[in-house]
Backbone as a printed PyTorch tensor [residue, N CA C, xyz], in Angstrom:
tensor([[[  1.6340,  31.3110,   5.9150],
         [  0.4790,  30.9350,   6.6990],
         [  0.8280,  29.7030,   7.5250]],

        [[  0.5620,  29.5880,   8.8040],
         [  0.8550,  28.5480,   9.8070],
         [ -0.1420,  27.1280,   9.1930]],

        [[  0.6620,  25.8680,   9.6650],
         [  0.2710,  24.8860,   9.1460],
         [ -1.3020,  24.5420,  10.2350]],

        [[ -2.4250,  23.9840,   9.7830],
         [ -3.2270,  23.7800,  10.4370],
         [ -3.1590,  22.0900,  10.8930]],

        [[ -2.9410,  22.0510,  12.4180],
         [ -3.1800,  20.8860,  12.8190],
         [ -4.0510,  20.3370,  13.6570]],

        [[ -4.3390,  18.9720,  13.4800],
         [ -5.3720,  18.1940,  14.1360],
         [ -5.2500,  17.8630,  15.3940]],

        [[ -5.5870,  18.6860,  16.1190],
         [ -5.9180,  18.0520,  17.7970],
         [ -6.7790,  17.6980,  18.2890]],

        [[ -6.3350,  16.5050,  18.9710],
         [ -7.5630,  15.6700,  19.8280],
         [ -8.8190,  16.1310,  21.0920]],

        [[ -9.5990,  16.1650,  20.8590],
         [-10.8590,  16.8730,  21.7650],
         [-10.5310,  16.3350,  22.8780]],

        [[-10.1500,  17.4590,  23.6730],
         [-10.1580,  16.9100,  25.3400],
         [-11.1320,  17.8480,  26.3570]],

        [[-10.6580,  17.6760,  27.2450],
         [-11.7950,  18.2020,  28.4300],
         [-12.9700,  18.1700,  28.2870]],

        [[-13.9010,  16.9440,  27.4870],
         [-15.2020,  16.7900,  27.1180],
         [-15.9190,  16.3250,  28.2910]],

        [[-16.8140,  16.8310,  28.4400],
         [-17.8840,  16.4800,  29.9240],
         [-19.1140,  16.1400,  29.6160]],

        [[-19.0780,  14.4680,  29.3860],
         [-20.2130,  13.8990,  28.7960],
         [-21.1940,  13.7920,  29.6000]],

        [[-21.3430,  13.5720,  31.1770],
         [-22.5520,  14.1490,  31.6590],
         [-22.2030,  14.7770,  32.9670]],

        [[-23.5390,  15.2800,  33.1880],
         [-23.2600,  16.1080,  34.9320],
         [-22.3930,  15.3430,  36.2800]],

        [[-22.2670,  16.5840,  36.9310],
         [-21.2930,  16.0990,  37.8080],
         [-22.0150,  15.1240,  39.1800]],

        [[-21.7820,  13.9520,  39.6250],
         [-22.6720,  13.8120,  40.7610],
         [-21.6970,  12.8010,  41.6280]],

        [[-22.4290,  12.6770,  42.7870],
         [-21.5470,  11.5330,  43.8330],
         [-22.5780,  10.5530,  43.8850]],

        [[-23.6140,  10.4420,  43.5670],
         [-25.0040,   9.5070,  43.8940],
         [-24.2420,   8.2900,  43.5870]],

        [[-23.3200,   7.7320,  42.8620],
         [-22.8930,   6.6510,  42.2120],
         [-22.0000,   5.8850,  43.0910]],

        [[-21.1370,   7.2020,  44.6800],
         [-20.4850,   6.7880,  45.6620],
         [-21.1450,   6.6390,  46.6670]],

        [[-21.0030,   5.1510,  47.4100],
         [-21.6130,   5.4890,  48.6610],
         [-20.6450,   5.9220,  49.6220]],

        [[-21.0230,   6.8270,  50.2640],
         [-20.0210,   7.5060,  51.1340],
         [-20.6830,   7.4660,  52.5960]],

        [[-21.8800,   6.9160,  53.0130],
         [-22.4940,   7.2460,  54.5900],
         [-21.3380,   6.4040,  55.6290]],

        [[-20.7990,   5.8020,  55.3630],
         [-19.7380,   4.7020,  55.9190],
         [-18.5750,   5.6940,  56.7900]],

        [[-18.3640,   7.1000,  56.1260],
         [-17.3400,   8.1320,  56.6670],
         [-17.9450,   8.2780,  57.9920]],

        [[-19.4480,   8.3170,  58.1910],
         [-20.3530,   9.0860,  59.1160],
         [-19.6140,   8.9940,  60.3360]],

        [[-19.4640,   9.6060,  61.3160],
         [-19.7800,   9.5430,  62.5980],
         [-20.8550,   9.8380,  63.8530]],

        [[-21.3430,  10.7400,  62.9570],
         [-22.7540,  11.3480,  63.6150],
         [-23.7800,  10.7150,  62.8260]],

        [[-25.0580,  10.4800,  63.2470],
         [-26.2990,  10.5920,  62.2090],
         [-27.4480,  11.3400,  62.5100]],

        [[-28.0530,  12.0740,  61.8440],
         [-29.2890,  12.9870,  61.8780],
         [-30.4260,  12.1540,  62.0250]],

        [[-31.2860,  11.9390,  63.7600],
         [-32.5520,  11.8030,  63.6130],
         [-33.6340,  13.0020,  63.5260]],

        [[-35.0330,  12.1450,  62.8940],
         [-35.9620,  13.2040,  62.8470],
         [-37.0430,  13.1030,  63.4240]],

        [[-37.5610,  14.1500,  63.9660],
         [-38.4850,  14.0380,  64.6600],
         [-39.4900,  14.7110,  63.7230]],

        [[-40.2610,  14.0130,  62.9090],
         [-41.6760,  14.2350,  62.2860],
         [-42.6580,  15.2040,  62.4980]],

        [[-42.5810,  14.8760,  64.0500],
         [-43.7910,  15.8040,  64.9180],
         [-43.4930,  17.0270,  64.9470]],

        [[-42.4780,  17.4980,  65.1170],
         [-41.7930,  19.0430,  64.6810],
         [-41.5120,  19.4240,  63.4250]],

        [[-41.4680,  18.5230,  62.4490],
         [-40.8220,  19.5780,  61.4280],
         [-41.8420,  19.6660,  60.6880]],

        [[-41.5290,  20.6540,  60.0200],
         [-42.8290,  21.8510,  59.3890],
         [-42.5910,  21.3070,  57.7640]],

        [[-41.7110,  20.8460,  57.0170],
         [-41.4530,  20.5640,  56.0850],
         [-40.9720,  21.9780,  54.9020]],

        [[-40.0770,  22.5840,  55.6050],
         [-40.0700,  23.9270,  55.0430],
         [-38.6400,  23.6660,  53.8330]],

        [[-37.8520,  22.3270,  54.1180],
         [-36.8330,  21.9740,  53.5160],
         [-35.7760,  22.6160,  53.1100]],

        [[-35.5120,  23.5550,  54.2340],
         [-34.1510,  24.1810,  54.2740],
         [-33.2890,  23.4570,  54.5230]],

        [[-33.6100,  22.1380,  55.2110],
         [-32.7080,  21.5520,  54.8820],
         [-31.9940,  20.4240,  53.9800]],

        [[-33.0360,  20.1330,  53.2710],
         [-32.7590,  20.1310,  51.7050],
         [-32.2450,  20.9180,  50.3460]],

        [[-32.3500,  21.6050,  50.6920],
         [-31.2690,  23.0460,  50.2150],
         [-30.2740,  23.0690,  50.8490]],

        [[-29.8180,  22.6630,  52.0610],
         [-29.2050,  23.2440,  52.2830],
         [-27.7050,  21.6230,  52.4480]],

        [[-27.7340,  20.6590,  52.3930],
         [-27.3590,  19.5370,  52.2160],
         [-26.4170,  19.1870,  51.0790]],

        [[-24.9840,  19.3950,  51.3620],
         [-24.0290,  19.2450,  50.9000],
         [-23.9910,  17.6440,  49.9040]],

        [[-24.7290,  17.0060,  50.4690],
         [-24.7580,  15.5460,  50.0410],
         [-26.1140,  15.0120,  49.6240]],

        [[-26.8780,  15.8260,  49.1380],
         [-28.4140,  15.6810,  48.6900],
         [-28.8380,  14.1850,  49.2170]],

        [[-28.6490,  13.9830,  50.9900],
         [-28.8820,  12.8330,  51.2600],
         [-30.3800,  13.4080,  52.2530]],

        [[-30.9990,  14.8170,  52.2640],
         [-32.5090,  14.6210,  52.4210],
         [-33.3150,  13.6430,  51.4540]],

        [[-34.4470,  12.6120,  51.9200],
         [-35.5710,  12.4460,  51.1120],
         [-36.9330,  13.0350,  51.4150]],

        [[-36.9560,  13.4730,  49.9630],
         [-38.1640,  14.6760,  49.6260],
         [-39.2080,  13.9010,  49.3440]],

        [[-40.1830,  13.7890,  49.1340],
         [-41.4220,  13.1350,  48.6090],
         [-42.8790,  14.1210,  48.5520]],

        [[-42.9860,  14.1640,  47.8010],
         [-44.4670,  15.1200,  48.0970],
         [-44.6780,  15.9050,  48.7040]],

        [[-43.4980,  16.5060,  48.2950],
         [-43.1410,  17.8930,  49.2450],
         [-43.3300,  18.1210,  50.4570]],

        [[-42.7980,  16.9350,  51.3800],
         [-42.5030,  16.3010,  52.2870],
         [-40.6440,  15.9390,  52.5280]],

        [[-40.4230,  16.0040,  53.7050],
         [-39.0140,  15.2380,  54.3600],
         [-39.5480,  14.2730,  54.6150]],

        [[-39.3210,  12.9470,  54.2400],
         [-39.5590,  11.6450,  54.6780],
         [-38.2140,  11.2750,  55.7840]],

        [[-37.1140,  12.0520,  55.4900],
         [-36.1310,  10.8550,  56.3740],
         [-34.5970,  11.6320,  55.6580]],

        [[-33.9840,  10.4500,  55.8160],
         [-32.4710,  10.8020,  55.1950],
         [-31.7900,   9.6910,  54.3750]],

        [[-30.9250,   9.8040,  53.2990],
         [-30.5710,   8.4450,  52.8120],
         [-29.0350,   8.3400,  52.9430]],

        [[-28.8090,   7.4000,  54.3480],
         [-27.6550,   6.9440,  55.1170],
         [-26.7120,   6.8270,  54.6110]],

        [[-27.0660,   6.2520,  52.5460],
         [-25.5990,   5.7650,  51.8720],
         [-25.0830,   6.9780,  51.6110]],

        [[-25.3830,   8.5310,  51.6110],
         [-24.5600,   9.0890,  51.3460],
         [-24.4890,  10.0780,  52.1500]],

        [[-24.7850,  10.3060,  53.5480],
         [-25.2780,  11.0550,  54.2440],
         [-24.0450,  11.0260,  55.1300]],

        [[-23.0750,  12.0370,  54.9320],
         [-21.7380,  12.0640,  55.8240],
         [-21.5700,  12.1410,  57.3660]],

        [[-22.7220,  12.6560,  58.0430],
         [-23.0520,  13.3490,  59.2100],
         [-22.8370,  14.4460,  59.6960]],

        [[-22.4970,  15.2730,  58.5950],
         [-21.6490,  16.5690,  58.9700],
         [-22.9630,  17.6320,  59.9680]],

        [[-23.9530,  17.2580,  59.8660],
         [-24.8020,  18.1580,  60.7370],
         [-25.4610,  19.1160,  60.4870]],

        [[-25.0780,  19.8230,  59.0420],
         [-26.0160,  21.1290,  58.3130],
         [-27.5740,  21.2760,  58.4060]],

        [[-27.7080,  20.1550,  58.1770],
         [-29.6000,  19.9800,  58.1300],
         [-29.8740,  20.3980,  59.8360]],

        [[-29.5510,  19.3260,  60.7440],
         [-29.8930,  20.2280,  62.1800],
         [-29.2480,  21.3970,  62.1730]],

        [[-28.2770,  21.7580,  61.9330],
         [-27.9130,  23.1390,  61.8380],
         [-28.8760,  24.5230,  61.3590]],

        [[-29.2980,  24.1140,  60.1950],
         [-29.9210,  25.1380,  59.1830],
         [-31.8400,  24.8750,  59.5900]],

        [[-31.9740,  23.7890,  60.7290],
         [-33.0740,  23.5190,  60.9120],
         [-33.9090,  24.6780,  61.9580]],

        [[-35.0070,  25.4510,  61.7030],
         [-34.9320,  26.4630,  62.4460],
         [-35.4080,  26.5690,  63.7090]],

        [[-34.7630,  27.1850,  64.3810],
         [-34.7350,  27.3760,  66.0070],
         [-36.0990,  27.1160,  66.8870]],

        [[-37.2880,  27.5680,  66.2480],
         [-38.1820,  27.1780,  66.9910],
         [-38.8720,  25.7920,  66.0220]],

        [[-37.9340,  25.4460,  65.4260],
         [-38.2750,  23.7390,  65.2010],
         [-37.4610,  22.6390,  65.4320]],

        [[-36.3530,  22.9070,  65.0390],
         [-35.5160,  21.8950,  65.5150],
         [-35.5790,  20.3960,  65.7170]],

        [[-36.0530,  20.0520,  64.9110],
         [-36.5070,  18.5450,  64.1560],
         [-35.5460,  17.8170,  64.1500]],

        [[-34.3920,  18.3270,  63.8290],
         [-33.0210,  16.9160,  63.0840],
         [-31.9940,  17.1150,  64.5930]],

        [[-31.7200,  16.4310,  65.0850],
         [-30.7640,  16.4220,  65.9740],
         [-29.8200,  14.8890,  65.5990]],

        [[-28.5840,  15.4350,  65.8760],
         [-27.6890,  14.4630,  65.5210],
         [-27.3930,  13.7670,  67.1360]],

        [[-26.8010,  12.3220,  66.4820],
         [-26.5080,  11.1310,  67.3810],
         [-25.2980,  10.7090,  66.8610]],

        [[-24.5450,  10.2840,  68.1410],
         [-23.2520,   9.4830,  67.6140],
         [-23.8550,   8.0960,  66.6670]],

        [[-22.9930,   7.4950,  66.3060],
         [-23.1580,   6.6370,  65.0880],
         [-23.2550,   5.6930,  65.9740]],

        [[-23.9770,   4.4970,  65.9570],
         [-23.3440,   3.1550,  66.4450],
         [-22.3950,   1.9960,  66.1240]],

        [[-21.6130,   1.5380,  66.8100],
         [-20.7450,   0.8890,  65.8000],
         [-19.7860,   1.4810,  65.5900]]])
C-alpha cells in the first residue's frame, strides 16, 4: 500500500475576484459624458461595463466612477441608437 503523505493546501481562493481595490481611470484616454436628458435608464450599460465603473442608484445611472473607468467606450457603444446618452470625449490633460 502507497505511503500516505501530507500536502500543503494550495490554490485556496479566500475571497472573490475584483479590481475595485485598483484604481485604474488614470489609463483613460477617452471619458464618457452623460447626458441625463436622454437616457432612459435602461442600464445596458451597466451590464454591459467591463469595469463596473457605471453608478447605479435607485435604479437610476447617476454618472460614472472615473477611478476605474478605462475609457474604452462600451457604455456609449451598447447605449441605444435612438438614445444615445454617453458620448465619449478626449481626456484632458
Amino acid at each position: 500500500m502507497a505511503e500516505k503523505k501530507n500536502l500543503p493546501i494550495g490554490g485556496v481562493i479566500t475571497e472573490a475576484g475584483t479590481a475595485h481595490e485598483y484604481v485604474t481611470g488614470g489609463w483613460r484616454k477617452l471619458k464618457p459624458l452623460l447626458d441625463k436628458g436622454k437616457c432612459t435608464n435602461c442600464l445596458i450599460c451597466w451590464v454591459m461595463c467591463p469595469d463596473s465603473a457605471i453608478v447605479v442608484q435607485d435604479g437610476k445611472m447617476i454618472g460614472f466612477d472615473m477611478e476605474h473607468c478605462k475609457g474604452c467606450g462600451i457604455c456609449a457603444e451598447e447605449c441605444p441608437d435612438k438614445v444615445k446618452a454617453i458620448k465619449m470625449e478626449e481626456e484632458a490633460g
